[in-house]
C-alpha positions as CSV (number, residue, x, y, z in Angstrom):
1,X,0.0,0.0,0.0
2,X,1.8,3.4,-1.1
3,X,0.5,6.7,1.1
4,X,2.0,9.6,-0.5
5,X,1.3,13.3,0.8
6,X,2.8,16.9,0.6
7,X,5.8,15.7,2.2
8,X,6.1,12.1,3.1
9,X,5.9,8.7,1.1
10,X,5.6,5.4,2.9
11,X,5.3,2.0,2.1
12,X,2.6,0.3,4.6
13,X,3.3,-3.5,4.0
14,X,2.2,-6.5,6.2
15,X,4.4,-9.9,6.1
16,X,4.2,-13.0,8.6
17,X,8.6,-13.0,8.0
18,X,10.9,-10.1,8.4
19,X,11.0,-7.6,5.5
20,X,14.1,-7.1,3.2
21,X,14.2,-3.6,3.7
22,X,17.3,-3.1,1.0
23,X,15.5,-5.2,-1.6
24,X,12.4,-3.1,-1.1
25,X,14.4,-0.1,-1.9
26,X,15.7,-1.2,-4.8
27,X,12.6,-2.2,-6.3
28,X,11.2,1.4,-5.3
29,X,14.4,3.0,-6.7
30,X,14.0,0.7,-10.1
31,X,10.3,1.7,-10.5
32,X,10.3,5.1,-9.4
33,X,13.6,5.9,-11.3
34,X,15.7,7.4,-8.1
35,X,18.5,7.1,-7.1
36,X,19.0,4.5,-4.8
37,X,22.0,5.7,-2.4
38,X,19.6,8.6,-1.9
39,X,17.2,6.8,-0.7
40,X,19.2,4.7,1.9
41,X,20.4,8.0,3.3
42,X,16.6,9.4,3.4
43,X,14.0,6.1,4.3
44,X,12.8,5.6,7.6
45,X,11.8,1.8,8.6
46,X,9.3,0.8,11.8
47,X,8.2,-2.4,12.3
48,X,5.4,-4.2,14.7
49,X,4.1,-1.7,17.8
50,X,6.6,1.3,16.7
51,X,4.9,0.8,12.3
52,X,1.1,1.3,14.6
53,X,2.1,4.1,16.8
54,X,4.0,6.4,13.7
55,X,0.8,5.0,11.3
56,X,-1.4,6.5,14.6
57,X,0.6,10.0,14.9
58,X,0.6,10.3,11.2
59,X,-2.9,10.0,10.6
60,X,-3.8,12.6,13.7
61,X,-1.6,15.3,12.4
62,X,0.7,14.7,15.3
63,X,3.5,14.4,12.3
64,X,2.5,17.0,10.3
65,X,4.1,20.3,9.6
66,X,0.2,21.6,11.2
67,X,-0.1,19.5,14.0
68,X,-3.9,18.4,13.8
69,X,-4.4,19.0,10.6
70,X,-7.0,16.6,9.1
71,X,-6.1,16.0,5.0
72,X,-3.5,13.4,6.4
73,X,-6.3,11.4,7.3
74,X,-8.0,11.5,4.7
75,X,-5.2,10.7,2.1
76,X,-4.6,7.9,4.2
77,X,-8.2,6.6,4.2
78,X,-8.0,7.1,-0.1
79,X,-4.5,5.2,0.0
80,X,-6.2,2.3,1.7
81,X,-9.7,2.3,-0.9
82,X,-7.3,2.6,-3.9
83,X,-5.3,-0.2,-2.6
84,X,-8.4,-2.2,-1.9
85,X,-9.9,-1.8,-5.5
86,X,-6.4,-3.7,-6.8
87,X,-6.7,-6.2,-4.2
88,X,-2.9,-5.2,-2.9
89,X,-4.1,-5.4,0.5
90,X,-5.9,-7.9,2.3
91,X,-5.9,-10.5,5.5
92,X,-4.3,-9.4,8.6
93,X,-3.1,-6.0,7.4
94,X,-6.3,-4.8,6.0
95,X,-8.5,-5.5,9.6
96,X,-5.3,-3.5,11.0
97,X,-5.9,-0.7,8.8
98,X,-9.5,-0.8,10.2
99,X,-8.2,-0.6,13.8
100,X,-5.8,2.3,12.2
101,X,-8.7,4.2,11.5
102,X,-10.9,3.4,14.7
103,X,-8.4,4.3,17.1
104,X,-7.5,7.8,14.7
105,X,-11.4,8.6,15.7
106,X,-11.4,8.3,18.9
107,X,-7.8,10.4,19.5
108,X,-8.9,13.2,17.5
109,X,-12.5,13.0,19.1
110,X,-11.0,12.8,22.6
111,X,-8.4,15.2,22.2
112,X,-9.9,17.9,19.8
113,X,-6.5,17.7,18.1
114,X,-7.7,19.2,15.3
115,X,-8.2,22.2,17.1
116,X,-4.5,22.9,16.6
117,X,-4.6,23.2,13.2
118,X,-8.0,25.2,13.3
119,X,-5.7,28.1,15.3
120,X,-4.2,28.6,11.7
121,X,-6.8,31.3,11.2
122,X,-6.7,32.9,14.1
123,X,-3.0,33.0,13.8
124,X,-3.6,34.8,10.6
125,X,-5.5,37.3,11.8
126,X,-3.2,37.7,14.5
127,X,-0.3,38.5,12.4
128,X,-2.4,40.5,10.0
129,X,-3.2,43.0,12.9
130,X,0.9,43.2,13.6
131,X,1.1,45.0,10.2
132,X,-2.2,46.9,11.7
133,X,-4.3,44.8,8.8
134,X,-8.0,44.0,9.9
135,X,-9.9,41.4,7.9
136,X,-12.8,43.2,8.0
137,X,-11.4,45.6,5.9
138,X,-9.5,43.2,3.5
139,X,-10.5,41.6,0.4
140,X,-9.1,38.1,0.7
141,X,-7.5,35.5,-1.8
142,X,-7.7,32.1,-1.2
143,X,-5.5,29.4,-3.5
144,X,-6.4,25.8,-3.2
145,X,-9.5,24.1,-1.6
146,X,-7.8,21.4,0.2
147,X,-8.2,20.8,4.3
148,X,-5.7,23.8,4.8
149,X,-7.5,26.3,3.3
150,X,-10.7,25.1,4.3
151,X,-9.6,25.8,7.8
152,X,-8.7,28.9,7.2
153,X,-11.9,29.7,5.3
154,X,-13.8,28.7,8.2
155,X,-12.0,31.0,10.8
156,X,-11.7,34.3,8.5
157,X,-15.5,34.3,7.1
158,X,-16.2,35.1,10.9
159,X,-14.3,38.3,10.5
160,X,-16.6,39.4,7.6
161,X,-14.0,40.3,5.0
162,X,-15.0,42.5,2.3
163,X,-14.8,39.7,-0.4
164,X,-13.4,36.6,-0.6
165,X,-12.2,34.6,-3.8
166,X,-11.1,31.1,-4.2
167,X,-8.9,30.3,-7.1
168,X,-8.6,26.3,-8.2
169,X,-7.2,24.6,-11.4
170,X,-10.6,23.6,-11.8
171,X,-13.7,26.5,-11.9
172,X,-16.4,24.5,-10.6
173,X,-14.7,23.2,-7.8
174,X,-13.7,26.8,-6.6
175,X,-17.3,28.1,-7.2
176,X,-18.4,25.2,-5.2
177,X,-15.6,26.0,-2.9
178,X,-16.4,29.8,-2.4
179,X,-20.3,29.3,-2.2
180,X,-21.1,28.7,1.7
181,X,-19.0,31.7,2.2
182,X,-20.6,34.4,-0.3
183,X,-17.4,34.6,-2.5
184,X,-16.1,33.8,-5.8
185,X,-15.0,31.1,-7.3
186,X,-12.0,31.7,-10.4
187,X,-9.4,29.4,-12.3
188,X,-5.5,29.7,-11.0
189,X,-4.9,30.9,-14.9
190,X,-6.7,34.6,-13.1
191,X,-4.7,34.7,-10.7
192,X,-2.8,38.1,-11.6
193,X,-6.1,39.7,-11.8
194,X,-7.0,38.5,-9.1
195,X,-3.9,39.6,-6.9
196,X,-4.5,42.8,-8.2
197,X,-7.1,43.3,-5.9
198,X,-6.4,41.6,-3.2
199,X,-5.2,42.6,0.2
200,X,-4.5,39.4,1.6
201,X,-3.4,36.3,-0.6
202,X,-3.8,32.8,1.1
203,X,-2.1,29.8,-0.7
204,X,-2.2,25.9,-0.1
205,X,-2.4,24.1,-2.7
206,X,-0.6,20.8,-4.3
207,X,1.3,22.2,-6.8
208,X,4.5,20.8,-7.2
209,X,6.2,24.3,-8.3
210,X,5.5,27.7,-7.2
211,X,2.7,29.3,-9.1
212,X,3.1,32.7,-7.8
213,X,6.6,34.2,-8.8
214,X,8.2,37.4,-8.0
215,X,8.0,38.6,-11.3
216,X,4.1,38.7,-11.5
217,X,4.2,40.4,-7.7
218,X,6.7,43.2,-9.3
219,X,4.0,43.7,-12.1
220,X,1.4,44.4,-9.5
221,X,2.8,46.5,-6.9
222,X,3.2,49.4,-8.9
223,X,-0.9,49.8,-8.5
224,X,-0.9,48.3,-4.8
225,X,0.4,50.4,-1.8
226,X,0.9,46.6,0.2
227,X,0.0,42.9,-0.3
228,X,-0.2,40.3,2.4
229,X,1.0,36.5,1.4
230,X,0.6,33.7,3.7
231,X,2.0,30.2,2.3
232,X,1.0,27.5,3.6
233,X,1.9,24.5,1.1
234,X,4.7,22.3,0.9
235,X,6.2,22.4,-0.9
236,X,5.8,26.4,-0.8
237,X,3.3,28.2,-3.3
238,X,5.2,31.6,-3.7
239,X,8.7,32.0,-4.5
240,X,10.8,33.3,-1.1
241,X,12.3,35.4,-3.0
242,X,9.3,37.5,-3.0
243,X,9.8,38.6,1.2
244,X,12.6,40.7,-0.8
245,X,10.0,43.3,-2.2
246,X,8.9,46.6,-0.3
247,X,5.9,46.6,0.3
248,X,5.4,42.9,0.5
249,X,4.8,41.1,3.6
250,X,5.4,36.6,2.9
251,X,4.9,34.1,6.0
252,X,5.6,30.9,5.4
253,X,4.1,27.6,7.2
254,X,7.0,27.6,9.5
255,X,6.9,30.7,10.6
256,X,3.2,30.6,11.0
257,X,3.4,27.3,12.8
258,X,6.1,29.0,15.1
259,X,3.3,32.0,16.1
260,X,1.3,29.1,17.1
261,X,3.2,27.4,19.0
262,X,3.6,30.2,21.5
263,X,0.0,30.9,22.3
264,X,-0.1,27.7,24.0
265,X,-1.0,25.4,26.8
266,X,-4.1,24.3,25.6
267,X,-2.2,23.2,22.6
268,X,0.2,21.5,24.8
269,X,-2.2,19.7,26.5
270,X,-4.1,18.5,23.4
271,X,-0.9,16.9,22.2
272,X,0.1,15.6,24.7
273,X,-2.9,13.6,25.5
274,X,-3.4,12.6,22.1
275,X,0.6,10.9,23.0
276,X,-1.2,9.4,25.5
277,X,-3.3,7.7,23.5
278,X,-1.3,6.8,20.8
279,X,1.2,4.9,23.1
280,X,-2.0,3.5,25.0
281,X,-4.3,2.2,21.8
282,X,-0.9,0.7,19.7
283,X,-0.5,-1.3,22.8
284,X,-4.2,-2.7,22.6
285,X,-4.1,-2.8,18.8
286,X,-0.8,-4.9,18.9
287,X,-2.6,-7.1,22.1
288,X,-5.4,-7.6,19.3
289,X,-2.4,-8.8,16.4
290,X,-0.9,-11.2,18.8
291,X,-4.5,-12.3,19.7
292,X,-5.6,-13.0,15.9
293,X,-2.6,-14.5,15.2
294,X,-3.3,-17.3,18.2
295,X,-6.2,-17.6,16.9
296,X,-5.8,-20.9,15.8
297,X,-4.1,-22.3,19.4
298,X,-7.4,-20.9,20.9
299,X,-9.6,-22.8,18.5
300,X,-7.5,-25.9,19.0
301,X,-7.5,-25.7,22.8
302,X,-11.4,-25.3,22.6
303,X,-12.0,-28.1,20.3
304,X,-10.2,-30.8,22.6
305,X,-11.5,-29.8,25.5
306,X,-15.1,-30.0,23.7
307,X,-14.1,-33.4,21.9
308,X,-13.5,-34.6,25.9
309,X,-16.5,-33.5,27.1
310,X,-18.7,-35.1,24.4
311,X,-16.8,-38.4,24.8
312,X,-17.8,-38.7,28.3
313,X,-21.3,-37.1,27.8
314,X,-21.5,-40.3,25.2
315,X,-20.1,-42.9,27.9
316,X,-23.1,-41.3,30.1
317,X,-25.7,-41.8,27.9
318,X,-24.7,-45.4,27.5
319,X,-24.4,-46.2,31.0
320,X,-28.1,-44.2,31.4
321,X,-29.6,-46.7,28.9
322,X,-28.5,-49.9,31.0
323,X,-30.1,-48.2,33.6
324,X,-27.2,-47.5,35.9
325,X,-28.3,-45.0,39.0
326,X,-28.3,-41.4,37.5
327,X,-26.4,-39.8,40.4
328,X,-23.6,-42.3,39.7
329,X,-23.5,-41.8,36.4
330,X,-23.3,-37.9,36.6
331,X,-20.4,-38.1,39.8
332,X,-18.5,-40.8,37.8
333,X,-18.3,-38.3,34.1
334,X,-17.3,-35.3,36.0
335,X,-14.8,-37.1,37.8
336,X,-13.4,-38.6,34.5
337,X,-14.1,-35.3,32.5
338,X,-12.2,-33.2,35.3
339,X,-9.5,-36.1,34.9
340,X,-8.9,-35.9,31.9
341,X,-9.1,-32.0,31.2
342,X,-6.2,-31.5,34.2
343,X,-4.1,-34.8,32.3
344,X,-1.6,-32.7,30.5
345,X,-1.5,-29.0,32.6
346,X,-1.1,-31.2,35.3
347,X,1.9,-33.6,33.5
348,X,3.8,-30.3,32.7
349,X,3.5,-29.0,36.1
350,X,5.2,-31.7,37.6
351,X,7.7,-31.6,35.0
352,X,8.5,-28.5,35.5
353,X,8.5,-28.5,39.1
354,X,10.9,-31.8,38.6
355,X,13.1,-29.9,36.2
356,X,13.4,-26.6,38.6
357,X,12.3,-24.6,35.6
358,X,10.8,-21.6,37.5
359,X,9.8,-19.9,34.1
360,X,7.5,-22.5,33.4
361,X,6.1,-23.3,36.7
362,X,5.4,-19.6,37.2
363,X,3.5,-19.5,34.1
364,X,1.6,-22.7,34.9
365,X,0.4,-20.9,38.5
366,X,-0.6,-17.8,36.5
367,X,-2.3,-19.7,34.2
368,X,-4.7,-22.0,37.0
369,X,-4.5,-19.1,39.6
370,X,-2.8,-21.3,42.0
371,X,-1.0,-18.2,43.6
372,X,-4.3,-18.0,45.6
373,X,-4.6,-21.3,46.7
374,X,-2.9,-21.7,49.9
């Protein structure tokens, strides 16, 4: 299964024998033509409880760039469907996906983690109003309609800017985009224009390159008095090179991430419980692995204990029928079932007592809760 966002790619695999991890780079260098060396220098590699825990923090924005932050979870979710529809994943990895995506639920509804990344608004408009910039008074350019902008969306049309525009590579999408808050919907190809006149420019989209260059920010200035750019992407939207321009004000997601991080406990707290529970729900999640892998020693135990019992219930019947005295009957089978049931636990106990191996013994009192009989 291949999970690919912004700025991670990962291999989720699932194998009942330890991975090759070189070999698997060297198929991934092979097919996605790069260079190998580079990516023995770059990969990262977690196996069994540690693979659960990053697959946990990953898909409750505890690894992202906005902590919170809830695309990851959702590109997860569509890397898991469009491996499902090729049949590449199946058996014990897919039910672990599932438990992947129960356990993301109840973090993020226990913790509110998302809440973190919802500040990124409010850390916009707190920044803004550094430069003595009220939205209120602002028309406002929004690039992409992806989670991060929707976020932002959401906190700014509180304000009541004086217009708001969403720009998308496809039309519809940004008129759908721009309806629920009374704006506008254009195509990234009107951008210029629509810098123009704009106060405040928000980007996060997925483009691979920047798609606003200091060349088209020259052209404009000299009919704008000041323009605001917050980039949120990664990889970044608007060439750096822009912060260089007078009258120009860029932040970038670090730096934005950075003003949030000093507002706060509560944000502190959020993340660290959500910790909490990551550590606390891969431990039951791997409990449940180890369990489903038993499965079968479970099923085998059960079945000879049951094949005992009806052995004897059929000895009972037959003495029933030659009219032995019931009471007999029952006393003798449970004495015989009981018998037979403690033959082998009670074999390995005395071996193991005979042996002095105080590992097993120890196991075997556990196991009967012979501790308390005394």
């Amino acid at each position: 299964m291949f999970f690919n966002t912004c700025n991670r790619t990962e291999i989720i695999m699932g194998s009942e024998h330890q991975v090759d991890i070189k070999s698997v780079l060297i198929e991934l260098s092979q097919h996605c033509d790069i260079n190998y060396e580079q990516l023995l220098k770059h990969h990262y590699c977690f196996t069994n409880q540690k693979a659960i825990s990053h697959l946990l923090r990953v898909a409750c924005g505890l690894d992202s760039r906005l902590v919170g932050e809830a695309q990851v979870f959702g590109q997860l979710k569509n890397a898991y469907k469009a491996a499902k529809d090729v049949h590449a994943i199946q058996g014990p990895l897919d039910w672990i996906m599932q438990e992947i995506f129960t356990a993301t639920k109840t973090i993020r509804h226990q913790t509110q983690i998302d809440h973190c990344s919802e500040s990124i608004g409010y850390a916009i408009k707190k920044l803004c109003q550094h430069h003595e910039i009220t939205l209120n008074q602002s028309n406002i350019l929004f690039v992409g309609t992806g989670e991060m902008i929707s976020l932002a969306l959401q906190y700014i049309f509180k304000e009541k800017p004086l217009s708001i525009t969403v720009a998308s590579r496809s039309l519809d999408r940004a008129q759908d985009f721009a309806r629920p808050y009374l704006g506008r919907g254009i195509k990234v190809q009107d951008l210029p224009k629509a810098i123009k006149s704009a106060d405040i420019v928000i980007t996060a989209s997925q483009s691979q390159l920047p798609i606003i260059g200091k060349g088209m920010i020259e052209t404009l200035l000299a009919e704008k008095k000041h323009l605001t750019l917050f980039d949120l992407a990664i990889p970044r939207d608007i060439e750096p090179e822009i912060s260089n321009l007078d009258h120009v004000t860029l932040y970038h997601l670090d730096q934005i991430q950075g003003f949030i991080e000093k507002e706060g406990q509560q944000r502190d707290d959020r993340i660290q419980k959500a910790e909490q529970l990551v550590s606390t729900l891969s431990s039951e999640i791997l409990k449940t692995i180890n369990l489903k892998n038993q499965q079968q020693l479970i099923i085998q135990l059960r079945e000879r204990s049951f094949q005992i019992t009806s052995e004897q219930i059929k000895k009972a019947k037959m003495l029933l029928t030659k009219g032995t005295c019931p009471e007999a009957v029952i006393v003798d089978s449970l004495q015989q079932l009981t018998s037979r049931l403690l033959h082998l636990p009670t074999t390995q106990l005395k071996n193991a007592i005979y042996q002095k191996d105080q590992e097993k013994t120890m196991h075997l009192k556990q196991l009967f809760d012979l501790e308390s009989q005394k």
